[in-house]
N, C-alpha and C positions, 0 to 999 in steps of 0.2 A: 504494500500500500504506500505508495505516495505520500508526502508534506506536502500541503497545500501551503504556498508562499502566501506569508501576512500582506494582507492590503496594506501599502502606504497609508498613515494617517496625512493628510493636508495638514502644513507647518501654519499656511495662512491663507485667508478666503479667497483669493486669487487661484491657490493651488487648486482649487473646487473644478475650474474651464480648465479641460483638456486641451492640448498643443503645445508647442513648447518656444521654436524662438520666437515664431510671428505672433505666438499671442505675448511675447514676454513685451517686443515692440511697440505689441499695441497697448497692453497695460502700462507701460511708459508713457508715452504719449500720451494716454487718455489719463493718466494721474497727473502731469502738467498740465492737461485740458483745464482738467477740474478746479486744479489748483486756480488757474487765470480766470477761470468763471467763480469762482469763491471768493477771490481778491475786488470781485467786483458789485457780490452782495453786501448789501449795508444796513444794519438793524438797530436803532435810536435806542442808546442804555445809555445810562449813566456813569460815568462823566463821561464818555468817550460815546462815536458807535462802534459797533461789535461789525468786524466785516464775518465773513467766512474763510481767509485765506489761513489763519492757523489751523484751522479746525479741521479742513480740506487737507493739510499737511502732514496730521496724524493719524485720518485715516487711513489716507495712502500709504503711508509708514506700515499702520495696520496691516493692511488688505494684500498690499502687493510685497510684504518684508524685503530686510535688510537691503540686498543689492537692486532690486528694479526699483525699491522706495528712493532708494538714495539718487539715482540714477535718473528717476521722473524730476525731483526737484533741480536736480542739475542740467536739465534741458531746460526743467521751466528758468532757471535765473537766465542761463545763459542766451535763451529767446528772449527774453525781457530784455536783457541787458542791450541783446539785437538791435533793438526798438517794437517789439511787440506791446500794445500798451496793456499788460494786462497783470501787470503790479496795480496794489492795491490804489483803486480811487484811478484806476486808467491810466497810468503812469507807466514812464519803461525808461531803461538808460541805467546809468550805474546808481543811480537811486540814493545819492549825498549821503547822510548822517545813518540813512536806515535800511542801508543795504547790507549790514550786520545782519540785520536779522534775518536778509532774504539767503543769505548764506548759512545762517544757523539753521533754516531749513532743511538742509543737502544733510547736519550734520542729525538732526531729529528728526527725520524719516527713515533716517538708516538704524537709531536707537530704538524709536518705536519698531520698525519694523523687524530687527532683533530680538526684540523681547514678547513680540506677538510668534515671532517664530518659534520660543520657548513656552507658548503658553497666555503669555500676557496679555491675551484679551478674549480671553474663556470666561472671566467671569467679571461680576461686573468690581470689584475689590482691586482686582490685581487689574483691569483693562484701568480703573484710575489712576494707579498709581503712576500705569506706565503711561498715561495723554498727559499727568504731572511734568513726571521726567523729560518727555518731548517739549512741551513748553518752557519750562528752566532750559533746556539744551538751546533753546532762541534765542530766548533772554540774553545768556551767557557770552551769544556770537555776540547778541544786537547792540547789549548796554555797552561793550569797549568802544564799538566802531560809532555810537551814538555820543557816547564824552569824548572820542577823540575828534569825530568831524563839527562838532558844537562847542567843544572848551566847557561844557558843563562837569561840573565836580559829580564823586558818585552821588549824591541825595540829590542833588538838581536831574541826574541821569534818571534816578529812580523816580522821581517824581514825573519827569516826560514820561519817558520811554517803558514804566513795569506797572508802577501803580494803579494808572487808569484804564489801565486791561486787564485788572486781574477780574473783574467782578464777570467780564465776559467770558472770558479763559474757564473760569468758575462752570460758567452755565453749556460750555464746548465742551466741557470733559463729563461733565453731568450727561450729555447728550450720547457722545460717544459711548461712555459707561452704560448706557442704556443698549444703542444701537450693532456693537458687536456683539456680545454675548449672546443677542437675541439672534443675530445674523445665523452665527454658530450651532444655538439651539434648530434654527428652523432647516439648517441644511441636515441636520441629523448628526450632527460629527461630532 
């Protein structure tokens, strides 16, 4: 009698679509897509608005892990950078003071999408910790390159650049937290 070889579990929801390079391509490309249609949703909170481009960020991280994650954000800057305007508010070019952040992206899509690969967005606990992790990984790039190209100290940094998106960040990972697990649940995996 034969061993039946174990079915591959899916690392992350992307792995769900069979194919392999052309879909890897087009999961690329279409996590840039999103990403430059999220940059350009915009939802009146307080104090800031809430766009969708972090939030776009970590789930592609999610969905398509580590390396296509990483690899979607690094077409999306370097089109933008092109002149595609589809940095946040329709914007494109190297992006002054807060194109840190659009860098720290390349650097938290690949973390989230890492830690989704391990697991980390199975439930809804650990999927927040790790849309956490993803946004500190922004921060991180955005706040140096944000007091370097402004001459703002860190507390004027943190006042621009972290404070007034955290309450939205808050309500993206809240969402997220909700939206993977359930994803996962409803494929059966």
């Amino acid at each position: 009698m034969a061993n039946a070889s174990p079915v591959a579990r899916p690392a992350v929801l992307s792995d769900l679509i069979p194919g392999s390079r052309v879909r890897d391509l087009a999961l690329v490309a279409g996590g840039a897509a999103l990403t430059g249609l999220a940059a350009q949703l915009t939802f009146p909170m307080w104090p800031v608005p809430v766009t969708g481009q972090t939030f776009a960020v970590v789930l592609v991280g999610a969905a398509l892990g580590m390396n296509r994650a990483a690899l979607s954000m690094a077409l999306y800057m370097l089109v933008g950078v092109a002149g595609v305007p589809w940095f946040q508010g329709g914007t494109s070019g190297l992006g002054g003071p807060t194109i840190g952040y659009v860098i720290g992206f390349i650097a938290a899509a690949a973390i989230v999408g890492r830690l989704a690969e391990r697991g980390g967005d199975r439930t809804v606990l650990r999927t927040a910790g790790t849309m956490v992790l993803g946004n500190l990984t922004i921060y991180a790039f955005g706040l140096p390159v944000l007091m370097a190209g402004t001459g703002l100290g860190l507390g004027g940094a943190l006042a621009a650049g972290v404070i007034p998106f955290l309450a939205g960040d808050a309500l993206k990972i809240a969402v997220a937290a909700g939206l993977l697990p359930a994803a996962w649940k409803l494929s059966g995996r």
